[in-house]
N, C-alpha and C positions, 0 to 999 in steps of 0.2 A: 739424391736427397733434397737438394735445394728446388728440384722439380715439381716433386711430391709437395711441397709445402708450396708455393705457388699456385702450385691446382688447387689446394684449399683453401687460397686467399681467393683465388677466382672464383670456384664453386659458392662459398659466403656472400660476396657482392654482388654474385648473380641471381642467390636468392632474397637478400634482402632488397634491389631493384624489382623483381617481379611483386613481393609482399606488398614494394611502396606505392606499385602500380595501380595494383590491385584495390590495395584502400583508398587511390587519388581516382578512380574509378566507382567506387559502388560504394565509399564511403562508410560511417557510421551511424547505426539508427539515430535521428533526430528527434529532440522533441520540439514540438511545435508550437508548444503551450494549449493544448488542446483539453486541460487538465482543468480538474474542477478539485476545489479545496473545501472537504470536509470534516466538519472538526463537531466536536459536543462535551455537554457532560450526561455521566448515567449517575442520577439518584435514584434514594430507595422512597419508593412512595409513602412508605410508612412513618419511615424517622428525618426524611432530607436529607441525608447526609451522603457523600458521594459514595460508590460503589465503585473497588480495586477488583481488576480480574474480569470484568463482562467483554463478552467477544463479539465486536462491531465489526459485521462484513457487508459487500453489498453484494447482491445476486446478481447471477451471471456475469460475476468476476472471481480471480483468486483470491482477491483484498482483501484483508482483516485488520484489524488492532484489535489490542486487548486496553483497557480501559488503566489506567496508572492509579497511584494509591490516592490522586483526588479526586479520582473519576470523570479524566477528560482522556478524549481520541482522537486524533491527526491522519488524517491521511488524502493523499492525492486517487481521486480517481477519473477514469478517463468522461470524457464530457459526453453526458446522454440527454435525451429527453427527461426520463424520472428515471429515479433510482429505488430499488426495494431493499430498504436497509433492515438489517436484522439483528437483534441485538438476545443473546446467549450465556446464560448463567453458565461458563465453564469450569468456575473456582467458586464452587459454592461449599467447599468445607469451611474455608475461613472469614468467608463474609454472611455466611446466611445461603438460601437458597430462594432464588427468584425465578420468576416465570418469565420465559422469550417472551418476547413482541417484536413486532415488523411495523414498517410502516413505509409510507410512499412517499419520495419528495417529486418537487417539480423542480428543476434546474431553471433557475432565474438570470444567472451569470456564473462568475467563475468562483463563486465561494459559499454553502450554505454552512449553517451553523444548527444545529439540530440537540436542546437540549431535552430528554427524555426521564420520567420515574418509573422504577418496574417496583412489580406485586411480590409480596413475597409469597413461597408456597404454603 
């Protein structure tokens, strides 16, 4: 009995030494700071007034935000040349209904600020 439990004190130490290895080896993804910070507001061209609900991705990534109830967006994305940002009326029952736009930026450093008005339909 006292044998049985021994091999499984050893068995445990032996795998959480191979785990520790393992990770003091190949580690965890780092970020490098290689990141660019994007942030705005979406108003509506018509009234100023901010827009809750618009959906702010950039292309050729998975990245979105949705736009909060003052109509600003946060988000980190990886550092490129330009970016094609696209902005999407997804909740257009309770704010009205607006027409997409795209637009291009040029990445200048690590932070751009992009504030935009969409049309309504």
């Amino acid at each position: 009995m006292k044998q049985n439990h021994f091999q499984k004190i050893i068995r445990g130490l032996s795998l959480t030494s191979v785990m520790f290895v393992f990770q003091a080896c190949y580690g965890t993804p780092q970020d490098f700071g290689y990141d660019v910070y994007l942030s705005g507001i979406v108003t509506s061209a018509v009234t100023g007034k901010p827009i809750k609900g618009i959906k702010v991705s950039v292309e050729n990534t998975s990245q979105y935000e949705l736009t909060d109830s003052v109509g600003t967006f946060n988000m980190y994305v990886p550092k490129l040349k330009n970016y094609k940002v696209v902005f999407e009326d997804v909740d257009s029952i309770s704010q009205g209904s607006f027409v997409s736009k795209d637009t291009t930026l040029i990445s200048a450093n690590n932070s751009i600020q992009v504030n935009i008005a969409l049309e309504s339909k």
